[in-house]
C-alpha positions as CSV (number, residue, x, y, z in Angstrom):
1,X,36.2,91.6,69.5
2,X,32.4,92.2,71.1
3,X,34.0,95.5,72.6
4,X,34.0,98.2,70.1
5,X,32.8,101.3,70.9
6,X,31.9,100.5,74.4
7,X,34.6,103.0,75.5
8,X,33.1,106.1,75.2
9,X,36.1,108.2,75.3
10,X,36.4,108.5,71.5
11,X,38.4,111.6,70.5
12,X,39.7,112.5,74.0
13,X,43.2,112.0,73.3
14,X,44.7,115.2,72.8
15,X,46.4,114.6,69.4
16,X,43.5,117.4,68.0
17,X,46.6,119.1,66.7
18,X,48.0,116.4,65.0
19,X,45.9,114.4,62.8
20,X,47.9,113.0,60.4
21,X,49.9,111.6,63.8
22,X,49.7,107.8,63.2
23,X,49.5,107.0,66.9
24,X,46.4,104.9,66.8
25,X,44.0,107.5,66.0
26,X,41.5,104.8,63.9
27,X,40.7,103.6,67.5
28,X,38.7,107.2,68.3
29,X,36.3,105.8,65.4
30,X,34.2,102.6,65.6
31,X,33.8,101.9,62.9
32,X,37.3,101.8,61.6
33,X,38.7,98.2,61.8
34,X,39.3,94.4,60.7
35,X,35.7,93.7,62.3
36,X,32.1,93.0,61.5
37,X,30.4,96.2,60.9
38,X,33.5,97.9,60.4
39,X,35.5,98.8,57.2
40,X,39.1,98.1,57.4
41,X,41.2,100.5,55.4
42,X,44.4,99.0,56.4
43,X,47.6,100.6,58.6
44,X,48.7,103.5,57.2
45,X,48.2,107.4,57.4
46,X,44.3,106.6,56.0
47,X,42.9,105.5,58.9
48,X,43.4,108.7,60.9
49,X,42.5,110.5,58.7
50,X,39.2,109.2,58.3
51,X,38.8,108.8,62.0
52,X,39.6,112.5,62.2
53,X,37.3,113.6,59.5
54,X,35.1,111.4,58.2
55,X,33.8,109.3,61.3
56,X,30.3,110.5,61.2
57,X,29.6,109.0,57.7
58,X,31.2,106.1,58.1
59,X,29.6,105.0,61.0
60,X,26.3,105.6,59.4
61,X,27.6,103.5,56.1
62,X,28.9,101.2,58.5
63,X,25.5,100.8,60.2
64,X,23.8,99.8,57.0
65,X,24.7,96.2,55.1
66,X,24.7,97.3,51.6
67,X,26.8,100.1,52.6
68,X,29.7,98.6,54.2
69,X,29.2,95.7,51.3
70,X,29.8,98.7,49.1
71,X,32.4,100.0,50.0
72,X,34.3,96.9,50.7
73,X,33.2,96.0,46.8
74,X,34.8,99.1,45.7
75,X,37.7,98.9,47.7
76,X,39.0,95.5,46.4
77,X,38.4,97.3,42.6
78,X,41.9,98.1,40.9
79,X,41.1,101.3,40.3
80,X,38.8,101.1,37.5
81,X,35.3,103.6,37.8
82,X,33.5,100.8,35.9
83,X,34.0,98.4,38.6
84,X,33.0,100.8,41.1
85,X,29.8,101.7,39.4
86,X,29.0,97.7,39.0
87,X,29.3,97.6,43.0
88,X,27.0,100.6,43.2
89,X,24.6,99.0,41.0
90,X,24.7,95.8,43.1
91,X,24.3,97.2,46.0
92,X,22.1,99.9,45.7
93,X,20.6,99.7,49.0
94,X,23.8,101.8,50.3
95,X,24.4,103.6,47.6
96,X,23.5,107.1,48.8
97,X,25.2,106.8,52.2
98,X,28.5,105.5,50.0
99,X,28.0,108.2,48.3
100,X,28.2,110.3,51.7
101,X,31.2,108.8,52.7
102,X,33.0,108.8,49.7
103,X,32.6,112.8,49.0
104,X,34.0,113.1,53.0
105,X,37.3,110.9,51.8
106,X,37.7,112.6,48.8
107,X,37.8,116.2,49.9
108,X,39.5,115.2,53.4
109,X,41.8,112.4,53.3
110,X,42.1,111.6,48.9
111,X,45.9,111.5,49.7
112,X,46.5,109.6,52.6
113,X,43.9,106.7,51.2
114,X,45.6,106.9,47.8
115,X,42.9,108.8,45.8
């Protein structure tokens, strides 16, 4: 899959006024998917959510190794805040841009990508 993001027609769907609309809306953000250089949040009413509101700081996570390592680190956690601070710690080279992204999730889309 060499082709992401070669489109160039990101967000010109029309479903503006429906973002929750499952219809494939991660595919208007990059860096949404099973790919390298992409974080894969699963099917699901997350994924367009982010991809609505929080494409911007993902794709700059995305862009950086420890980032995406990050967040993939924290995203296999069960839950547990100490688990997530040990993948902080490890990779702090992402840390800040995690952070980013992770305040954009929360305050956007904490419902849809189960808190």
């Amino acid at each position: 899959g060499g082709a992401a993001g070669s489109g160039g027609t990101a967000g010109a769907g029309g479903t503006s006024g429906s973002p929750m609309d499952a219809g494939g809306d991660a595919a208007s953000c990059p860096a949404i998917g099973p790919g390298p250089k992409q974080f894969n949040v699963g099917t699901g009413a997350c994924a367009p959510c982010l991809a609505a509101n929080c494409c911007a700081t993902l794709t700059t996570c995305v862009g950086n190794a420890k980032c995406l390592e990050l967040l993939n680190c924290a995203a296999a956690c069960d839950g547990g805040s100490s688990c997530q601070t040990n993948c902080g710690i490890k990779y702090i080279g992402g840390a800040s841009e995690a952070q980013t992204f992770g305040k954009c999730e929360m305050a956007s889309c904490n419902t849809p990508c189960g808190g």
